[in-house]
C-alpha positions as CSV (number, residue, x, y, z in Angstrom):
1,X,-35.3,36.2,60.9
2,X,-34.5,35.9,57.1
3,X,-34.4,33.1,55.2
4,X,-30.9,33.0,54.6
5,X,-30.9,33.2,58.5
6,X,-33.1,30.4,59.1
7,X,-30.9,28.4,56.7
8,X,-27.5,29.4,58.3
9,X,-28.9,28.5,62.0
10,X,-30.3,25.1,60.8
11,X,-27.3,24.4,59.4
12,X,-25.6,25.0,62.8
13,X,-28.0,22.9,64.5
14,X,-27.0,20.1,61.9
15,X,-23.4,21.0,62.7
16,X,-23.4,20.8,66.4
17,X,-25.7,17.1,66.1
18,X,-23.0,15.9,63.8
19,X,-20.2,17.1,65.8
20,X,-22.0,15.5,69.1
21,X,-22.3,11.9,67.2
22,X,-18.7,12.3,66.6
23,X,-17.3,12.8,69.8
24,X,-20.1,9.8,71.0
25,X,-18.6,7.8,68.5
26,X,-14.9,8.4,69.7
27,X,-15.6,8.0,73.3
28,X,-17.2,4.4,72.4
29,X,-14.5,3.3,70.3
30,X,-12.2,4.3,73.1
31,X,-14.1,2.0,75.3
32,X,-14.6,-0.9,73.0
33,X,-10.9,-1.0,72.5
34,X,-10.1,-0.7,76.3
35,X,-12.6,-4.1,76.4
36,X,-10.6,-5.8,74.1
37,X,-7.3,-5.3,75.8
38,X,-8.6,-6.6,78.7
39,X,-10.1,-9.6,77.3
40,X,-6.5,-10.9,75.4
41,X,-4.6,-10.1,78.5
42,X,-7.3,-12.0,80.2
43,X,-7.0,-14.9,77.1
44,X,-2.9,-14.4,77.3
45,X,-3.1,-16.0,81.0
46,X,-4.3,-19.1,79.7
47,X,-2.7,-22.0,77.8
48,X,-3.0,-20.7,74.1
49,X,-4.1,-23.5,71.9
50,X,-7.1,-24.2,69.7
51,X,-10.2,-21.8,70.2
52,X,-8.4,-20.0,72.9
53,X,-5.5,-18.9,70.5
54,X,-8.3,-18.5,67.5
55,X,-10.5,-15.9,69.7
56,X,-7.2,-14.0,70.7
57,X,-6.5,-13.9,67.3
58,X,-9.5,-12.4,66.4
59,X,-9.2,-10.0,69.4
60,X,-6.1,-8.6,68.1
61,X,-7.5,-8.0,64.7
62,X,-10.6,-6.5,66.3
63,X,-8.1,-3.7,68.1
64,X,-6.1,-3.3,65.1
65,X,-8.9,-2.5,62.8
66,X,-10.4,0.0,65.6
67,X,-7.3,1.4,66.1
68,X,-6.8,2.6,62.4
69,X,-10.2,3.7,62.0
70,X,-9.7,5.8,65.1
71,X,-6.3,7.4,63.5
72,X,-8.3,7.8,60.3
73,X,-11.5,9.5,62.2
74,X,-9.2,11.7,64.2
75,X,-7.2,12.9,61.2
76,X,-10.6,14.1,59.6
77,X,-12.7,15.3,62.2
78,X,-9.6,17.0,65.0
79,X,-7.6,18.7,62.6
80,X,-4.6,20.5,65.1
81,X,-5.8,24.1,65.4
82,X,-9.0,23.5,64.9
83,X,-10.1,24.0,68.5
84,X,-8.2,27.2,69.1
């Protein structure tokens, strides 16, 4: 194998690890958010004063900012067409 084709396979390699580390990333996110969900409806069931209302507040914030940087990720990285 050449050079160039040494270069062009490691660069592949690279590639396919990145891509990986992506989808991991994704699939997390995806989880974390479903956890949060859960633990405001959980937090929404009880009376909502003081460090009850705080930490839901903080829950909510926590989804939002997850939620845009999942729109963001998947506007770079899963581009329509790119999987055809």
């Amino acid at each position: 194998m050449t050079d160039a084709g040494q270069v062009r396979l490691t660069d592949l390699l690279d590639t396919i690890h990145a891509s990986n580390a992506s989808y991991e990333l994704a699939y997390q996110s995806k989880i974390a958010m479903e956890r949060i969900r859960f633990a405001i409806r959980q937090l929404e069931t009880r009376r909502r004063e003081g460090p009850v209302r705080e930490a839901c507040l903080q829950l909510l914030d926590a989804l939002d900012r997850l939620q845009s940087a999942e729109v963001n990720f998947q506007r770079r990285n899963f581009r329509p067409g790119a999987s055809e």
